[in-house]
Structure formats: structure tokens, C-alpha cells
Steps between C-alpha positions, in 0.01 A plus 500: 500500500363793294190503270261741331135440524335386168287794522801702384334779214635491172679832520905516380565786693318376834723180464805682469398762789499116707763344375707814598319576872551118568862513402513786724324425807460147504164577661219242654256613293411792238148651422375648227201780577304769436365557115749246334366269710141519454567529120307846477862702493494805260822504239637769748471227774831458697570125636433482909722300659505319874780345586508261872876433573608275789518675834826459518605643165781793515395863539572565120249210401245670701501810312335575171790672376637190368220404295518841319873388452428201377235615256708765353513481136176341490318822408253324715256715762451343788412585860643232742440425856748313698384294859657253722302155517394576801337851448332377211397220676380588813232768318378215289156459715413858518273540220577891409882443528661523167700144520127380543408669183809404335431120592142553406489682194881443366672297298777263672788519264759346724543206785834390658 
């Protein structure tokens, strides 16, 4: 079962930068950071991206390369991080870590 968190922003082209990194990498969870995140982003603001895939994913679903394939076409800037569960996880308690920050200051966009 799949869902998106209610707290989704009402942005077309950060739906369709989901709907296309989900199709893609079937992930466990994406986050949205950084400026779009806090809501103070500039209109030069690029979309910052974290996706957590399952540990066992493939080695081409632990790449970012296929999110920049997958966005194509959506004239879209974006910067997007790509970590196994269990990297992501495991630097959750460490306050300076940036999955702690993500988790902290982020917006969850995606759950599996």
C-alpha cells in the first residue's frame, strides 16, 4: 500500500516531479527539503529531493541518475539525493546528520 501524506504542497510541478520519482523508484519514502520546504524559496529556487529506497533495491535504483531521467522534460531543477533505508535510517539520531535535518525540518512527501 502506497499513500502521500496530506501535507502534500499545492505545487503542479512538485506533484508531477513525485508521481514520476515514485513510478521510478518505487521508494519507502521521499522528502522534500531545503528552501521549498520551509516556504522561504526564491523564484530561482530548485526543488531538493531525498529519496530512501529499500536496501535491497537494484544498483540503478540507488543512483540519482534515474531521477534526472525520469524528470526529463519537466524543465524542472532539482537536486536529488538517493539512500538506502538503512543509511538514512541509521543517521536518524545524530542530530547534525542531514537525514536528521531532513526528518526535522522537511516535508514527508512519500510513505510505502
Amino acid at each position: 500500500m502506497t499513500s502521500q501524506p496530506s501535507g502534500l504542497p499545492d505545487d503542479e510541478v512538485l506533484r508531477e516531479i513525485l508521481r514520476r520519482l515514485v513510478t521510478a523508484f518505487q521508494p519507502e519514502r521521499v522528502y522534500l527539503f531545503g528552501s521549498k520546504a520551509r516556504n522561504d524559496a526564491s523564484p530561482d529556487s530548485d526543488y531538493d529531493l531525498m529519496i530512501v529506497v529499500a536496501d535491497d533495491a537494484p544498483p540503478e535504483k540507488r543512483r540519482s541518475r534515474l531521477a534526472y531521467q525520469a524528470l526529463r522534460g519537466t524543465r524542472a531543477a532539482a537536486d536529488i539525493l538517493v539512500w538506502t533505508k538503512e543509511a538514512f535510517d541509521s543517521r536518524l539520531h545524530l542530530p547534525a546528520s542531514l537525514p536528521a535535518t531532513i526528518a526535522r525540518e522537511g516535508k514527508l512527501l512519500y510513505a510505502a
